[in-house]
TISELUM-904917 format. One record per residue: residue number from 1; x negated, y negated, z negated of N, C-alpha, C, O in turn. Coordinates in nm, 4 decimals. Atoms other than C-alpha are relative to their C-alpha. Example, Ala and Ser with C-alpha at 12.3 -4.5 7.8 and 13.67 -1.06 7.14 Angstrom:
(drenti 1, (-0.0890, 0.1190, 0.0000), (-1.2300, 0.4500, -0.7800), (-0.0900, -0.1200, 0.0000), (-0.1936, -0.1181, -0.0665))
(drenti 2, (0.0820, 0.1190, 0.0060), (-1.3670, 0.1060, -0.7140), (0.0770, -0.1090, -0.0730), (0.0261, -0.2198, -0.0899))
REM end
This chain:
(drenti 1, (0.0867, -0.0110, -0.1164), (1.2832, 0.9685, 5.5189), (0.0484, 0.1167, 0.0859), (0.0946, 0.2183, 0.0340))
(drenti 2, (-0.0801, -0.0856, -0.1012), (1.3996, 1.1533, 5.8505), (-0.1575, 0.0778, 0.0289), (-0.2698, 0.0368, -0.0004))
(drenti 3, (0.1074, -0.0742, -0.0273), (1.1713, 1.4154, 5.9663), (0.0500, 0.0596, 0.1934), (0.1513, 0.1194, 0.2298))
(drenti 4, (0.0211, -0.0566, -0.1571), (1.1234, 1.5002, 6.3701), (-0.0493, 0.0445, 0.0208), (-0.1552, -0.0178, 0.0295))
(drenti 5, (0.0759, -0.1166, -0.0291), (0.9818, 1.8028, 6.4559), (-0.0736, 0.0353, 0.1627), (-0.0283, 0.0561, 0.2753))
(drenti 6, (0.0734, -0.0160, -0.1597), (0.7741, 1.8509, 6.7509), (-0.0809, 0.1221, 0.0303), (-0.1802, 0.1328, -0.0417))
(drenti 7, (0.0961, -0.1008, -0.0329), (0.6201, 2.2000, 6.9319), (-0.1057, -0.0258, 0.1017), (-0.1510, 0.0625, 0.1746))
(drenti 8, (0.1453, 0.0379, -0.0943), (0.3313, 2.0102, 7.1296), (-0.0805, -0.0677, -0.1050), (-0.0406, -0.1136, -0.2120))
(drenti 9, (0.1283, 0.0579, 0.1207), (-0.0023, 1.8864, 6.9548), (0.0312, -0.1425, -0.0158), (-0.0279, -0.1862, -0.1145))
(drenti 10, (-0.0242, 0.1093, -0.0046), (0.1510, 1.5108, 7.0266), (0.1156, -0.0424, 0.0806), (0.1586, 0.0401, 0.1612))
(drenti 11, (-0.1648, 0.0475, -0.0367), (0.4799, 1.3240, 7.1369), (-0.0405, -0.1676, 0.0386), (-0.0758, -0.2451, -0.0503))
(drenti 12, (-0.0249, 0.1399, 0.0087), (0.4747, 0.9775, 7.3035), (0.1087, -0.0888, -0.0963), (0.2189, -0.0503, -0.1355))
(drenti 13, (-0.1029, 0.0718, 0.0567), (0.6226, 0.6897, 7.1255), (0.1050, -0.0404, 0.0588), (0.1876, -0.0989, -0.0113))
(drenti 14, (-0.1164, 0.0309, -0.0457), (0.8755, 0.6389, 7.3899), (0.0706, 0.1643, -0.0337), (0.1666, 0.1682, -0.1106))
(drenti 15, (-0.0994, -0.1372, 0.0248), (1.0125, 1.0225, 7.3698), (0.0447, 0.0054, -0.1196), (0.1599, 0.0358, -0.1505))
(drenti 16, (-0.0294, -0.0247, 0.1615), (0.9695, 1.0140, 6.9907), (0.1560, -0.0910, -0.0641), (0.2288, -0.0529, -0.1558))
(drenti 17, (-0.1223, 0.0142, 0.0466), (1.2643, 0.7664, 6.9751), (0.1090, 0.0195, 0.0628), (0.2173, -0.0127, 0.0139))
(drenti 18, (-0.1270, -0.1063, 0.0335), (1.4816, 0.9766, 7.1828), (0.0114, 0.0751, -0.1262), (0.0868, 0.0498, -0.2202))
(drenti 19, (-0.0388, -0.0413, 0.1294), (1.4157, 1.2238, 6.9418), (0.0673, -0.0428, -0.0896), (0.1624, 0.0279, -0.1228))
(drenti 20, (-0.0199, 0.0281, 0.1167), (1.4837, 1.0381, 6.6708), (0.1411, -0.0558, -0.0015), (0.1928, -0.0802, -0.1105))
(drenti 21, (-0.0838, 0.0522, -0.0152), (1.7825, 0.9055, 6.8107), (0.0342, -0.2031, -0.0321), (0.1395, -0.2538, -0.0707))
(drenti 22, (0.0214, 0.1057, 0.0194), (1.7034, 0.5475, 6.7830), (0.0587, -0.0588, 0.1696), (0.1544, -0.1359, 0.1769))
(drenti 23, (-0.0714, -0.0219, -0.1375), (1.7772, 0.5489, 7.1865), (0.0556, 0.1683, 0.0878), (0.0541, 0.2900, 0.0694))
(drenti 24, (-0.1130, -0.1393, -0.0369), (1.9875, 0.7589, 7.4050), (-0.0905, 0.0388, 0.1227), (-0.1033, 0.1517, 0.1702))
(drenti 25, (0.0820, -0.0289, -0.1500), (1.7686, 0.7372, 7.7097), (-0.1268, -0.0106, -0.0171), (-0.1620, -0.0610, -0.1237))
(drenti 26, (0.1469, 0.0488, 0.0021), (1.3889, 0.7209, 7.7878), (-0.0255, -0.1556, 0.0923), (-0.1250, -0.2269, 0.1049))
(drenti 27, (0.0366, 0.0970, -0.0714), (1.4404, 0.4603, 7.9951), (0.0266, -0.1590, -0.0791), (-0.0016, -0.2706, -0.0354))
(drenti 28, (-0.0031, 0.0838, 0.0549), (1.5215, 0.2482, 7.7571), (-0.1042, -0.0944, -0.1147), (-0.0901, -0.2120, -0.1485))
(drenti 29, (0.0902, -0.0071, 0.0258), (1.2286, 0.2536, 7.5769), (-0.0585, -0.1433, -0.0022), (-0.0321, -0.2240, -0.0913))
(drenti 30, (0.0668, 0.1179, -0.0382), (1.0282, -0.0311, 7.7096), (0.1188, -0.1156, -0.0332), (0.0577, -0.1857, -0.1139))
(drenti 31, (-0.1104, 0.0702, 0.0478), (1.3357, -0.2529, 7.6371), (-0.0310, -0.0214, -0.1784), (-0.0911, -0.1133, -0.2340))
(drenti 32, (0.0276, -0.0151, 0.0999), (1.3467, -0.1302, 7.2957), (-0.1371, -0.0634, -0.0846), (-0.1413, -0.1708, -0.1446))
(drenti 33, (0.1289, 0.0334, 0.0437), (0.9725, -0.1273, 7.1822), (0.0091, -0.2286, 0.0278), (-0.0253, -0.3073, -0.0603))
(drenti 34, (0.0053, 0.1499, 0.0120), (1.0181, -0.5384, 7.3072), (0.0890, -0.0437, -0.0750), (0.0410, -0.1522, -0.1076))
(drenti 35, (-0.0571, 0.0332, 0.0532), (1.2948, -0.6040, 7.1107), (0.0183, 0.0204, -0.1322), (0.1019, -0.0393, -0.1999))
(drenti 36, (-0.0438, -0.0580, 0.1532), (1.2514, -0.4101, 6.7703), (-0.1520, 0.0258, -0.0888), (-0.2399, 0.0770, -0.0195))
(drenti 37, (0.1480, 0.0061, 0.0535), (0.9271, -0.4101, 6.5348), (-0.0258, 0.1539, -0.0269), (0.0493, 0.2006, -0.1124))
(drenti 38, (-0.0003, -0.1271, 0.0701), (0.7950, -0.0258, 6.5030), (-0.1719, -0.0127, -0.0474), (-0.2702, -0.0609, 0.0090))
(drenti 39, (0.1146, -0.0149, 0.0973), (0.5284, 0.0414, 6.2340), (-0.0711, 0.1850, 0.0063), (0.0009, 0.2729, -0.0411))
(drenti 40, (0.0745, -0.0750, -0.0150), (0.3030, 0.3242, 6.2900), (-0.0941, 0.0726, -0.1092), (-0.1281, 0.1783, -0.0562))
(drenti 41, (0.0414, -0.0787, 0.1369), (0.1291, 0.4696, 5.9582), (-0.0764, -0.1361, -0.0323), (-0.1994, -0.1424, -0.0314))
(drenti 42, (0.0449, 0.0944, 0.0314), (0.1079, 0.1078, 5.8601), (-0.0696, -0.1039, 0.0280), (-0.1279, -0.1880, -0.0404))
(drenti 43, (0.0732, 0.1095, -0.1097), (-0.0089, -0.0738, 6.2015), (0.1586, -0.0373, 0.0929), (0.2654, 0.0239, 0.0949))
(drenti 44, (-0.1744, 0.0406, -0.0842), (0.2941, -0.2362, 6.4251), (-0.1204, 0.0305, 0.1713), (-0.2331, 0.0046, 0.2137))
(drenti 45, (0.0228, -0.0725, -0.1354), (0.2545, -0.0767, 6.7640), (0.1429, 0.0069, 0.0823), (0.2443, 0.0604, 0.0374))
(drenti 46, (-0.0831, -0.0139, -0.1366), (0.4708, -0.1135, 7.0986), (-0.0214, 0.0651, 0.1133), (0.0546, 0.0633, 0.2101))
(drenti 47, (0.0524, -0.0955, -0.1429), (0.2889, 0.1092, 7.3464), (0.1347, 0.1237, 0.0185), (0.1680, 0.2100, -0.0627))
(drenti 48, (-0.0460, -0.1544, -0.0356), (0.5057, 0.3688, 7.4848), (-0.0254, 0.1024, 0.0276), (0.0606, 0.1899, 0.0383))
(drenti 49, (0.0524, -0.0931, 0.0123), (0.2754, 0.5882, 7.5241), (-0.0616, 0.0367, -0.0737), (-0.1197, 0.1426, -0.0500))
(drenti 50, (0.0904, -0.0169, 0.1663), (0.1067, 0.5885, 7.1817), (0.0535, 0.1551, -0.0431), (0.1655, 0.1976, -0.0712))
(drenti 51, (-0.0032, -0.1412, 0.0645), (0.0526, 0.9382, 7.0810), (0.0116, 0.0437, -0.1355), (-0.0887, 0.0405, -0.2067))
(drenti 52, (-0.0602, -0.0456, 0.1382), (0.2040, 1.0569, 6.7745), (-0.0150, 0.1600, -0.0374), (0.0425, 0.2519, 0.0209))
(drenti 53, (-0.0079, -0.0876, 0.0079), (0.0979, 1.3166, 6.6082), (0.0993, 0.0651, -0.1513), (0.1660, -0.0108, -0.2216))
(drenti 54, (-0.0159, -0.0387, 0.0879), (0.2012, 1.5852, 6.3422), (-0.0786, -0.0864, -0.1445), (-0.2004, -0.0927, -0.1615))
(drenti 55, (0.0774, 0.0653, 0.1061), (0.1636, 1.3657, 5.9880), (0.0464, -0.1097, -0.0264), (0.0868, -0.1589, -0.1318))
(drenti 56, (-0.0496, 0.1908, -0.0525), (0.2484, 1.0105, 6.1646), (0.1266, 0.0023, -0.0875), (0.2178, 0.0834, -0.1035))
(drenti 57, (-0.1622, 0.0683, 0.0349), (0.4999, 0.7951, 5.9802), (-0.0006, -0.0733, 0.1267), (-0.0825, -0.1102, 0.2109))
(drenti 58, (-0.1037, 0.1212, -0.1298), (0.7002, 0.5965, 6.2197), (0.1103, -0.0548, -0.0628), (0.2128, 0.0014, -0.1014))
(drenti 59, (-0.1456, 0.0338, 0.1038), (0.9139, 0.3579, 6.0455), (0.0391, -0.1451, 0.1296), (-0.0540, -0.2065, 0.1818))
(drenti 60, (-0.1024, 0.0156, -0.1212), (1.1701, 0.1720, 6.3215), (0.0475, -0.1151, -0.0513), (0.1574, -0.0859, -0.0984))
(drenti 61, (-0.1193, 0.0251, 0.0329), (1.3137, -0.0925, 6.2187), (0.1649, -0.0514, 0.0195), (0.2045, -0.0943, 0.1279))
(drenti 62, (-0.1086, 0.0045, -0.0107), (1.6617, -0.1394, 6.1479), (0.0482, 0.1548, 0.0099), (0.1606, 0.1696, -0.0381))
(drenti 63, (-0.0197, -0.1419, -0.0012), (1.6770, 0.2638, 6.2047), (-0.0697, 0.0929, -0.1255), (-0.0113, 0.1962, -0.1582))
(drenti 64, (-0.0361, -0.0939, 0.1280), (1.5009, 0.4062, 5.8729), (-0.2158, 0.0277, 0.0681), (-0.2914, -0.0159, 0.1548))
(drenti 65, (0.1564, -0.0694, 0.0108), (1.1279, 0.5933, 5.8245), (0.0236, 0.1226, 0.0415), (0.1123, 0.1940, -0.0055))
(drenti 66, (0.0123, -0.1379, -0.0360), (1.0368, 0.8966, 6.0215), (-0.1306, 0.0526, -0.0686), (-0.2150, -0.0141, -0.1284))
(drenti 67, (0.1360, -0.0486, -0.0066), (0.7730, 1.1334, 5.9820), (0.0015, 0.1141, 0.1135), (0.1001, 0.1732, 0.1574))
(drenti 68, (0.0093, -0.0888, -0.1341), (0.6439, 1.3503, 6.2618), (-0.0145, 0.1888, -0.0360), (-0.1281, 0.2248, -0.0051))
(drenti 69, (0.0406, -0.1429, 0.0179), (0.6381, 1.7498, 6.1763), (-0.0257, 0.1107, 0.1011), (0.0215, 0.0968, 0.2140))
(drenti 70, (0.0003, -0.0611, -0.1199), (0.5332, 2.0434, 6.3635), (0.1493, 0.0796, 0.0295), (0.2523, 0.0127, 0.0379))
(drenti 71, (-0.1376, -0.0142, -0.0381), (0.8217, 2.2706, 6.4445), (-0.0382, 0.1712, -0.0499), (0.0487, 0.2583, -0.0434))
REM end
């Protein structure tokens, strides 16, 4: 499990997979989220703005299980 660290109280789900390196851009995002199933602490969610906090799994797939940490 990959761990992504964040210094704000929450991280959209489109920024979170820059972070995570899953995409290279934000703009890709919306693309992404339609084309790839992401699981949310055990709910499937596509919003790009879904707020993620410190705790959240985020598991991607085809890219692996995150978890969200503070920093």
């Amino acid at each position: 499990m990959k761990e992504v660290a964040i210094r704000t109280e929450y991280i959209p789900l489109g920024q979170f997979l820059k972070l995570s390196d899953c995409i290279s851009t934000g703009g890709q995002a919306k693309f992404f989220l339609q084309e790839n199933k992401i699981t949310i602490n055990g709910e499937t969610d596509n919003r790009r703005g879904r707020k993620l906090y410190v705790g959240d799994r985020v598991e991607v797939e085809g890219f692996g299980v995150f978890t969200v940490t503070g920093s």
